[in-house]
Structure formats: C-alpha cells, structure tokens
Backbone atoms as SQL, in Angstrom:
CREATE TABLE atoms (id INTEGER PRIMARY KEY, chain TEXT, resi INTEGER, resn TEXT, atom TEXT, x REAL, y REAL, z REAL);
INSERT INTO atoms VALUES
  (1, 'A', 1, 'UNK', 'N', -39.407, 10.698, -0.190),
  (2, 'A', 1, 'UNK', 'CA', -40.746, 10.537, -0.738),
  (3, 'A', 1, 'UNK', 'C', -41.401, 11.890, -1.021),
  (4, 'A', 2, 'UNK', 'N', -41.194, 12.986, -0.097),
  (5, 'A', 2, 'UNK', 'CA', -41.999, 14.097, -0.164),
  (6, 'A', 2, 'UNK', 'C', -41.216, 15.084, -1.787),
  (7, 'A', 3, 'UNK', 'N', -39.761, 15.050, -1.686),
  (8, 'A', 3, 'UNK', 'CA', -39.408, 15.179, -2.657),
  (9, 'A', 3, 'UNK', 'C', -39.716, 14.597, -4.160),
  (10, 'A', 4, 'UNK', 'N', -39.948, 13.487, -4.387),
  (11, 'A', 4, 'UNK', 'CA', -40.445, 12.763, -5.176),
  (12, 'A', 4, 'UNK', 'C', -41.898, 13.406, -5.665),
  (13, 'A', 5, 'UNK', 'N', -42.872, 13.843, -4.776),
  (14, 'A', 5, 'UNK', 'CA', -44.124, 14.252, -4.726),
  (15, 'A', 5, 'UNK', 'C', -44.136, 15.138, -5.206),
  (16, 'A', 6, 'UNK', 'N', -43.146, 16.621, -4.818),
  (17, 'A', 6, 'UNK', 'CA', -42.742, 18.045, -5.412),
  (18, 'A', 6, 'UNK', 'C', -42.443, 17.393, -7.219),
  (19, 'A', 7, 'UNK', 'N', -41.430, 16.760, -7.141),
  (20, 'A', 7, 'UNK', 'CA', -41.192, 16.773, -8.313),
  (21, 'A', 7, 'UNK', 'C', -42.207, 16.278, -9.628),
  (22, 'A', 8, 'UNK', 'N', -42.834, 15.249, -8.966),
  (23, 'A', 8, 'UNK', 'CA', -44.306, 14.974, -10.224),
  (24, 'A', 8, 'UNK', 'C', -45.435, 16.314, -10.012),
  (25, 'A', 9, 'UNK', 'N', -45.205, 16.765, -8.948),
  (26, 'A', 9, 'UNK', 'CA', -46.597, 17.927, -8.946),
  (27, 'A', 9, 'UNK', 'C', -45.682, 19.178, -9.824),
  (28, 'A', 10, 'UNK', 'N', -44.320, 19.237, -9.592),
  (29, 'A', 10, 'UNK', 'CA', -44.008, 20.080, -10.690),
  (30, 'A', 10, 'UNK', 'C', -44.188, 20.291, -11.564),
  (31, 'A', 11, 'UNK', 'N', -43.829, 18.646, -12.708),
  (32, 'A', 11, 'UNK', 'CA', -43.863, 18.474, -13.716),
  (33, 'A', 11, 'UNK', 'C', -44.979, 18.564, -14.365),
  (34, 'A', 12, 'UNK', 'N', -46.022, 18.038, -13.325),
  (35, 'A', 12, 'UNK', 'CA', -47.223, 18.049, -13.992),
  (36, 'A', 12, 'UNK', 'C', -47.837, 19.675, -14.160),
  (37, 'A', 13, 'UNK', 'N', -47.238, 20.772, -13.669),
  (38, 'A', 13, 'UNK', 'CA', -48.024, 22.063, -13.264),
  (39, 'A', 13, 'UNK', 'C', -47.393, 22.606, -14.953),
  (40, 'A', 14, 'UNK', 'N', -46.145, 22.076, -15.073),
  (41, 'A', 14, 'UNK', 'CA', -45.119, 22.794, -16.523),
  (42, 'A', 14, 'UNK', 'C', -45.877, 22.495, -17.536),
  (43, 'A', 15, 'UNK', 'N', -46.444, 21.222, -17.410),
  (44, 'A', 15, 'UNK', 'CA', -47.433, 20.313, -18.475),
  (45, 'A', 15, 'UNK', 'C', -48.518, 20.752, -18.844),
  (46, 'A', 16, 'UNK', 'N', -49.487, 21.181, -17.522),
  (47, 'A', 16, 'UNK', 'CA', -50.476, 22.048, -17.816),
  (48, 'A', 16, 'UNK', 'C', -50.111, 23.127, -17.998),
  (49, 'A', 17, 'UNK', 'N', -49.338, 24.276, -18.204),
  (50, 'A', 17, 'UNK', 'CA', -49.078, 25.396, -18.155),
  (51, 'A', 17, 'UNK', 'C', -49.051, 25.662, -19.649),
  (52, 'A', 18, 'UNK', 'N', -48.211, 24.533, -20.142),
  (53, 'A', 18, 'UNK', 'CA', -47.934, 24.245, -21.610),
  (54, 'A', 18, 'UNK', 'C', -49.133, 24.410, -22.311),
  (55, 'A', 19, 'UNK', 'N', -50.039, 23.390, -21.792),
  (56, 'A', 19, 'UNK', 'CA', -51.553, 23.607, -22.252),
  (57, 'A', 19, 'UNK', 'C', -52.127, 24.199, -22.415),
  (58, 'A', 20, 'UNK', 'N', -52.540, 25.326, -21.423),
  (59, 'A', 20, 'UNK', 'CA', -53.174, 26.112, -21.477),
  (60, 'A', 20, 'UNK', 'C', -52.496, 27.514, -22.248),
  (61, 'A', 21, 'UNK', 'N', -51.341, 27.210, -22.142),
  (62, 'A', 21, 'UNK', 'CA', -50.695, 28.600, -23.611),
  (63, 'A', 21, 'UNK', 'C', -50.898, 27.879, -24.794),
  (64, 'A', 22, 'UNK', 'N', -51.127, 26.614, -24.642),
  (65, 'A', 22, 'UNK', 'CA', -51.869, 25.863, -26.807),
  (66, 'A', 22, 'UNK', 'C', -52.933, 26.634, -26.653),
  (67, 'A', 23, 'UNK', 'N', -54.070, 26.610, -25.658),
  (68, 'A', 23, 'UNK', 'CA', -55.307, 26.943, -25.371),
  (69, 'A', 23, 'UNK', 'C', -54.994, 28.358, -25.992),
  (70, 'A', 24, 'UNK', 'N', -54.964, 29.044, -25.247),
  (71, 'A', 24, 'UNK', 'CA', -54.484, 30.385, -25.614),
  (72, 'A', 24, 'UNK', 'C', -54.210, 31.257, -27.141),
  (73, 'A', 25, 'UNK', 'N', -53.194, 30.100, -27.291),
  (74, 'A', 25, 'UNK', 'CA', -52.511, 30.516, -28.918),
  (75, 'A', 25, 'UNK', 'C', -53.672, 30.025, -29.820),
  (76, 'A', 26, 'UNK', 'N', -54.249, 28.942, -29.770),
  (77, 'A', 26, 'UNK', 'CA', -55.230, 28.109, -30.445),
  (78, 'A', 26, 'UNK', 'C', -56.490, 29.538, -30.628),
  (79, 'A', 27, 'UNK', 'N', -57.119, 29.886, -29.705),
  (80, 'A', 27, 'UNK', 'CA', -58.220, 30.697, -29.424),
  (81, 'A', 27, 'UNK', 'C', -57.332, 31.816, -30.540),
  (82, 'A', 28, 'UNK', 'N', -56.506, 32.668, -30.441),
  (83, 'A', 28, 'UNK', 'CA', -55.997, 33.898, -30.401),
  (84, 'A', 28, 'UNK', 'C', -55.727, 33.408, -32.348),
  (85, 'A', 29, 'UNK', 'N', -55.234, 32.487, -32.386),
  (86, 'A', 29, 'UNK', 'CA', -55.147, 31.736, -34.169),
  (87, 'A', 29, 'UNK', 'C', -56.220, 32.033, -34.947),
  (88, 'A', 30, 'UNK', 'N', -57.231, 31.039, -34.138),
  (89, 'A', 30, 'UNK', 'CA', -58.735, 30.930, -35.218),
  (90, 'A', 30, 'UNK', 'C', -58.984, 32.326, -34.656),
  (91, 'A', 31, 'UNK', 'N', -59.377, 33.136, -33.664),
  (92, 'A', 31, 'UNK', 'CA', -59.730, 34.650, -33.990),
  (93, 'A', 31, 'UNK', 'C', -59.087, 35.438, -35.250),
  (94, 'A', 32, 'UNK', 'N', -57.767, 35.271, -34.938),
  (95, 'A', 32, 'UNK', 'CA', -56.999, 36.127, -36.505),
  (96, 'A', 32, 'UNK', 'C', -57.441, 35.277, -37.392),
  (97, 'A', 33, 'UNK', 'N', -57.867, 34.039, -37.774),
  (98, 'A', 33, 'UNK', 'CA', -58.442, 33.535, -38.857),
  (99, 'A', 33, 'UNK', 'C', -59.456, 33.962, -39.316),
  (100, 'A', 34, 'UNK', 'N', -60.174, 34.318, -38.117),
  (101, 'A', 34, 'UNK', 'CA', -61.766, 34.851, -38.122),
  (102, 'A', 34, 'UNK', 'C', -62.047, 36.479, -39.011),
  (103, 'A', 35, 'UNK', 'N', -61.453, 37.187, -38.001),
  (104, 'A', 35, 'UNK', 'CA', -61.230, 38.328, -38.590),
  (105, 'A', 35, 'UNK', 'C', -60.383, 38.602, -39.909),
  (106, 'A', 36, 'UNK', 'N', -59.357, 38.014, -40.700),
  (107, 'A', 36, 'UNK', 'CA', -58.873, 38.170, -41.991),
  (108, 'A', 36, 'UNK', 'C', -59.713, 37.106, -42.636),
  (109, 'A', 37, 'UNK', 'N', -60.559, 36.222, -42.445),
  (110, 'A', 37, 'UNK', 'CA', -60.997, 35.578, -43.256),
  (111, 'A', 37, 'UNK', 'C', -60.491, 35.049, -44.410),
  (112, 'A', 38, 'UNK', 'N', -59.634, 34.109, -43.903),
  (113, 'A', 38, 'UNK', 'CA', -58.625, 33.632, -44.870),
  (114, 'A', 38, 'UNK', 'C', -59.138, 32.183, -45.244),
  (115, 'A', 39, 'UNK', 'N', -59.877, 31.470, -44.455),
  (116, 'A', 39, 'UNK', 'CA', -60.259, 30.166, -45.018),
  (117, 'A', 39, 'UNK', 'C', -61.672, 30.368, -45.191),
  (118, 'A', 40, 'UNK', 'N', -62.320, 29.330, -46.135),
  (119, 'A', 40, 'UNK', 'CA', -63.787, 28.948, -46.332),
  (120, 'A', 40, 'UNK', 'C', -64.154, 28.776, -44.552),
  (121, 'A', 41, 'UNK', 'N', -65.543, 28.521, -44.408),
  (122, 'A', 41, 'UNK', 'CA', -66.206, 28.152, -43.402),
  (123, 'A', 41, 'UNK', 'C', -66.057, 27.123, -42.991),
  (124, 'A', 42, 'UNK', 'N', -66.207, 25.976, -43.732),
  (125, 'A', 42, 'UNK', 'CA', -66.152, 24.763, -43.583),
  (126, 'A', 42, 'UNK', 'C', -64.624, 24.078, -43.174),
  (127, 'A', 43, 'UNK', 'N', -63.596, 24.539, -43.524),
  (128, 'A', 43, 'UNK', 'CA', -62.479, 25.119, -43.474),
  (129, 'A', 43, 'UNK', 'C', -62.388, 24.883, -42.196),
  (130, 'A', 44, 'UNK', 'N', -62.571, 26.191, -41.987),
  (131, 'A', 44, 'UNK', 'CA', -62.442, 27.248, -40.804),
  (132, 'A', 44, 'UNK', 'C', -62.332, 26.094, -39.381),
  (133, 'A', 45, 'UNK', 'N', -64.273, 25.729, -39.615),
  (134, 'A', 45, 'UNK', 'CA', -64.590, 24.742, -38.231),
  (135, 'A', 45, 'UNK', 'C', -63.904, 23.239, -38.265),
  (136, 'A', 46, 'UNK', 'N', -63.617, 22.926, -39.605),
  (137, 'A', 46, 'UNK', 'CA', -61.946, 21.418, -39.212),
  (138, 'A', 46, 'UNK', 'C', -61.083, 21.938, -38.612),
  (139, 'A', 47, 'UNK', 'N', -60.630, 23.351, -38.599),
  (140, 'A', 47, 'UNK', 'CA', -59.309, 23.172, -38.140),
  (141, 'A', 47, 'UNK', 'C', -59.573, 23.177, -37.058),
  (142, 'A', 48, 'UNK', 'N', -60.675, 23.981, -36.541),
  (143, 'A', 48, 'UNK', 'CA', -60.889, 24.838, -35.260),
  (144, 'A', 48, 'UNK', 'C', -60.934, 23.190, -34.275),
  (145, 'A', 49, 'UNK', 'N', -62.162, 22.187, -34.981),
  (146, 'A', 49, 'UNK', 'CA', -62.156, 20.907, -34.194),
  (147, 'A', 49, 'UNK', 'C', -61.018, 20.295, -33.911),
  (148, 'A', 50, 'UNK', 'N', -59.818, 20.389, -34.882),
  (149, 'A', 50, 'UNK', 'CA', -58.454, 19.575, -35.092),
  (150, 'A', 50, 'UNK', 'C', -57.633, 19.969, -33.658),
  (151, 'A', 51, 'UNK', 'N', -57.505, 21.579, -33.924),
  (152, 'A', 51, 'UNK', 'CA', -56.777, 22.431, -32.661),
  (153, 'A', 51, 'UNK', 'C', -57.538, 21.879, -31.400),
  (154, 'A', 52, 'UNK', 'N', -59.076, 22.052, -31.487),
  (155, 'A', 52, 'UNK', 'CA', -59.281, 21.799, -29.933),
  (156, 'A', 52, 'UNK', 'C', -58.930, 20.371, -29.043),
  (157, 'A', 53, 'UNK', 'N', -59.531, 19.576, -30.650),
  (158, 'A', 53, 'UNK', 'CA', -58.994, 18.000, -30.052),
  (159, 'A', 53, 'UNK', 'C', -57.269, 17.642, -29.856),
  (160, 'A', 54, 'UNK', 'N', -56.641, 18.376, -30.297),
  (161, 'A', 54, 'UNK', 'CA', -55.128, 18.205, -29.800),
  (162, 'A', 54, 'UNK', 'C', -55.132, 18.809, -28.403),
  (163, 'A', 55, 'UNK', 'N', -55.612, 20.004, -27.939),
  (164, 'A', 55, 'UNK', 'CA', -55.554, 20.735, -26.885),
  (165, 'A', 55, 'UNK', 'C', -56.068, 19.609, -25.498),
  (166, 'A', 56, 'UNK', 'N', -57.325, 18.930, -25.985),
  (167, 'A', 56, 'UNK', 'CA', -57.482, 18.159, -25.311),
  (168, 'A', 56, 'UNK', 'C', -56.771, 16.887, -25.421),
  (169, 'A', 57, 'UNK', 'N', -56.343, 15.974, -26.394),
  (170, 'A', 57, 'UNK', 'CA', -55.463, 15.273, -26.058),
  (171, 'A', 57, 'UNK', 'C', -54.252, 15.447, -25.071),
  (172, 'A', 58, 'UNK', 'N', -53.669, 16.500, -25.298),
  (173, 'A', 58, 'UNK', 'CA', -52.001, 17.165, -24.431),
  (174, 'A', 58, 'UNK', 'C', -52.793, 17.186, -23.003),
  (175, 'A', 59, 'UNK', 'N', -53.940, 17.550, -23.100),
  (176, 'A', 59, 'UNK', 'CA', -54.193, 18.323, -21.736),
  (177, 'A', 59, 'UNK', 'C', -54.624, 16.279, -20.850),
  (178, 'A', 60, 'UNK', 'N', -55.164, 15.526, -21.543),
  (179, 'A', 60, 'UNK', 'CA', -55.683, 14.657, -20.952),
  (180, 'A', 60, 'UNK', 'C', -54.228, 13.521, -20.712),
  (181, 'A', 61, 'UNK', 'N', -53.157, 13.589, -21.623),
  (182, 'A', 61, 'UNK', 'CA', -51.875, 13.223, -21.454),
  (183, 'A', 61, 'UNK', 'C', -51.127, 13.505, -20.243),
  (184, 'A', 62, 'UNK', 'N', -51.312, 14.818, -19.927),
  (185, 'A', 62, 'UNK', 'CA', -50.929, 15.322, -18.623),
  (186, 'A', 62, 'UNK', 'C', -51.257, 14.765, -17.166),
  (187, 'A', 63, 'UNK', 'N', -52.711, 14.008, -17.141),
  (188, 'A', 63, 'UNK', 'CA', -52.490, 13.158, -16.406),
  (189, 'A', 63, 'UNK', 'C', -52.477, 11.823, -15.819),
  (190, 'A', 64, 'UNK', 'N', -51.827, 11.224, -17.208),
  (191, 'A', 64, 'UNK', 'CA', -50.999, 10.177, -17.006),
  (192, 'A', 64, 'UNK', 'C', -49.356, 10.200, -16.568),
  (193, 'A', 65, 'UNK', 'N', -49.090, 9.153, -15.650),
  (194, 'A', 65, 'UNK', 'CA', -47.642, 9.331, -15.469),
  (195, 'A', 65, 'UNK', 'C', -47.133, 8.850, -16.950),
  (196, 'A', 66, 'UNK', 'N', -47.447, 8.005, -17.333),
  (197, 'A', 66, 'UNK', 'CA', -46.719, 7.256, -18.437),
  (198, 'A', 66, 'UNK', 'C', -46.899, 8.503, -19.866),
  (199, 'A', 67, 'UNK', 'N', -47.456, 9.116, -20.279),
  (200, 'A', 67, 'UNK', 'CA', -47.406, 9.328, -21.147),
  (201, 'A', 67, 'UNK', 'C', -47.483, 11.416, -20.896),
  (202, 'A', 68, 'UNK', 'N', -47.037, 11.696, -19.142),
  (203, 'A', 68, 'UNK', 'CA', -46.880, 13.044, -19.141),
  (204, 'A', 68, 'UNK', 'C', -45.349, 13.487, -20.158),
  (205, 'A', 69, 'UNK', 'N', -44.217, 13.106, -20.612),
  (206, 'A', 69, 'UNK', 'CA', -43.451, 13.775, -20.543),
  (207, 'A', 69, 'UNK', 'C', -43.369, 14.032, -22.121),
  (208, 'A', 70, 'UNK', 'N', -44.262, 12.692, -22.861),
  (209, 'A', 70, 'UNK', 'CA', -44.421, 13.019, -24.077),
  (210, 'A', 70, 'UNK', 'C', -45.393, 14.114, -24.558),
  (211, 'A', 71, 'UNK', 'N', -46.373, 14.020, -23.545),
  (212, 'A', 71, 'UNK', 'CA', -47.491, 15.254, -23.822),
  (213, 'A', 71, 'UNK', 'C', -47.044, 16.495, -23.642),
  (214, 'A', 72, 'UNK', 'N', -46.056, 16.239, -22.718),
  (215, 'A', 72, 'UNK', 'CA', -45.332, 17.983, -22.521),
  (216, 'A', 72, 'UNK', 'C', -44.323, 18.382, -24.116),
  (217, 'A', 73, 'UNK', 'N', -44.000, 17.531, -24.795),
  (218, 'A', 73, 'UNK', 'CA', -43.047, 17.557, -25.585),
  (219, 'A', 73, 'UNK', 'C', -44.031, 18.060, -26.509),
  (220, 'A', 74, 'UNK', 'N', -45.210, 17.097, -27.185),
  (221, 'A', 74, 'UNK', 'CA', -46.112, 17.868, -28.265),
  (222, 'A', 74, 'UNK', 'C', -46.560, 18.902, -28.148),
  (223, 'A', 75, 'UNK', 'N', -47.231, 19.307, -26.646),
  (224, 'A', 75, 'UNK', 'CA', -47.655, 20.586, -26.053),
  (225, 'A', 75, 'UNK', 'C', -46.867, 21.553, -26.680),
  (226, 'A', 76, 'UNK', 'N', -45.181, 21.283, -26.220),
  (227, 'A', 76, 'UNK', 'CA', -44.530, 22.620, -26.554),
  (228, 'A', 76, 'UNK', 'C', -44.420, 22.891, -28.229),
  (229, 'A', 77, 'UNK', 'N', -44.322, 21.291, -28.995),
  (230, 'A', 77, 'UNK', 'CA', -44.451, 21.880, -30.288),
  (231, 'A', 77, 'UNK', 'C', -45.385, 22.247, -31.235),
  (232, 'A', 78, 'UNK', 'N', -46.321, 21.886, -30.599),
  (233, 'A', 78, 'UNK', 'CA', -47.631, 22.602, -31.155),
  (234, 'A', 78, 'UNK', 'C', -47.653, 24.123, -30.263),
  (235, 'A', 79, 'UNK', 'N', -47.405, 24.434, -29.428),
  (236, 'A', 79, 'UNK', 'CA', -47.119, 26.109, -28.783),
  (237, 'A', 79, 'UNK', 'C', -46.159, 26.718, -29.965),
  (238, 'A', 80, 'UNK', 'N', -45.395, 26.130, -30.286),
  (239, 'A', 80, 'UNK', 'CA', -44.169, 26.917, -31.299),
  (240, 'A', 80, 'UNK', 'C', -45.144, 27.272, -32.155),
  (241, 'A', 81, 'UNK', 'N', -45.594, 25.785, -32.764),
  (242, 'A', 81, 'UNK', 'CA', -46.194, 25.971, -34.457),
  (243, 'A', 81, 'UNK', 'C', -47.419, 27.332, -34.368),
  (244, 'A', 82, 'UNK', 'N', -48.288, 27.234, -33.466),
  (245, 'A', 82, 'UNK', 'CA', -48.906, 28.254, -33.143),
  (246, 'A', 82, 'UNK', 'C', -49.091, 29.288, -32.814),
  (247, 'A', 83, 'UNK', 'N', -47.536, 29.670, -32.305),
  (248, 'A', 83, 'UNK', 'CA', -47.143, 30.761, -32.549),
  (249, 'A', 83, 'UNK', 'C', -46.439, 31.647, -33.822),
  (250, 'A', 84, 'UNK', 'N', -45.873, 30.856, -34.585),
  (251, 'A', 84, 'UNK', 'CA', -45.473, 30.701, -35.571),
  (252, 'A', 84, 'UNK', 'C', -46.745, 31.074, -36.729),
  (253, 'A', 85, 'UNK', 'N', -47.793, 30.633, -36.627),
  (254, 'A', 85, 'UNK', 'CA', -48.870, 30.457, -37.485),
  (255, 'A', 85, 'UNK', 'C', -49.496, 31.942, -37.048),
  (256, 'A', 86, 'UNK', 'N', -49.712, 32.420, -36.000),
  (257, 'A', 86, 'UNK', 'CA', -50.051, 33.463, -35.439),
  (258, 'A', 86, 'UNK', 'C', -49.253, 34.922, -36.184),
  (259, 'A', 87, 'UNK', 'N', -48.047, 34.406, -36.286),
  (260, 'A', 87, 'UNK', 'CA', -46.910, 35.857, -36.748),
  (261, 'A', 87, 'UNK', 'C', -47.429, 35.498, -38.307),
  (262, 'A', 88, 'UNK', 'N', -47.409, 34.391, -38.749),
  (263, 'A', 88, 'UNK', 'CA', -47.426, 34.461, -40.134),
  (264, 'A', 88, 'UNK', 'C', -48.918, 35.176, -40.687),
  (265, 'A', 89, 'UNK', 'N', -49.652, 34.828, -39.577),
  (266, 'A', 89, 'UNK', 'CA', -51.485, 35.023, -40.190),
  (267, 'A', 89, 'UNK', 'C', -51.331, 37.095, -39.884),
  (268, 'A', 90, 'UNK', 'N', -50.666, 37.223, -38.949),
  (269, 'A', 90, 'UNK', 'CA', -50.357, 38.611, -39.075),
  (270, 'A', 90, 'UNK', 'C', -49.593, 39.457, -40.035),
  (271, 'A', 91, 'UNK', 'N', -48.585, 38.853, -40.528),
  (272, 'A', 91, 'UNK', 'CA', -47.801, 39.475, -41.540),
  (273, 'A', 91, 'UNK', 'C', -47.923, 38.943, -42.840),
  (274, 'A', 92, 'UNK', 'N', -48.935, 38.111, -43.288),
  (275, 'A', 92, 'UNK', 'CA', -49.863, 38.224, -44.436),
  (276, 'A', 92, 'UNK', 'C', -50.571, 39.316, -44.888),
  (277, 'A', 93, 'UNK', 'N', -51.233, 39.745, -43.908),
  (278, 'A', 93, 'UNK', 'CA', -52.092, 40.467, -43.796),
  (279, 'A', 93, 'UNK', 'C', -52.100, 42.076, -43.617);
C-alpha cells in the first residue's frame, strides 16, 4: 500500500513539474512576443488567454486520477511546442 502511495505522489509531482515548465515557457513566449512585437494587440491577449487556459486545464487534470496520465501527455506536448515556438520567435528575429 505504502508503495502504491509513493508511486501516485510521484506521478503526480512529474505532472506538476510538467506544468509548471508550460507555465514557464508560456510566460517566457508571450514576453518574446511582447518585446518583438510580432502580433496585433488583440492578437496578442487570445493567445495569451488560450496558453493560460491550457496551463490551467493540464494543471487541474493533474489532480484527477482518471485523467492524470493524459494531462501529463498534453503537458509535455504543449512544453515541446513551446519551446519550439520560443527558438523560432528568436531566430526570426
């Protein structure tokens, strides 16, 4: 049983961890958006709402049992894409 316990408090710590590097990449995105000013304004604050409400979806996924392992899965691919979006908004520029 105690093993069992380690292992969901694990999973769940990888889950949030995940999260909070979207958090991270998300913030660090719309700043380089900010500063090259690459989209309109209006623009700007959809995406910014889009990113945060995914951040919070993954993050509120995390604690459910039923639906942690899928939230860890989008987590990480929205971490890629955002990193990804990050190199590109830099080497545009």
């Amino acid at each position: 049983m105690a093993q069992r316990k380690k292992s969901i408090l694990k999973e769940k710590l990888i889950g949030i961890s995940l999260c909070l590097l979207q958090l991270l990449l998300t913030i660090i995105l719309l700043s380089l958006l900010l500063i090259f000013k690459i989209f309109s304004r209006p623009l700007f604050i959809f995406l910014a709402a889009v990113l945060f409400c995914g951040f919070a979806i993954n993050f509120l996924s995390q604690q459910s049992r039923r639906y942690r392992i899928t939230g860890k899965f989008v987590a990480l691919g929205l971490d890629l894409l955002l990193i990804v979006s990050c190199i590109m908004c830099s080497v545009i520029r």
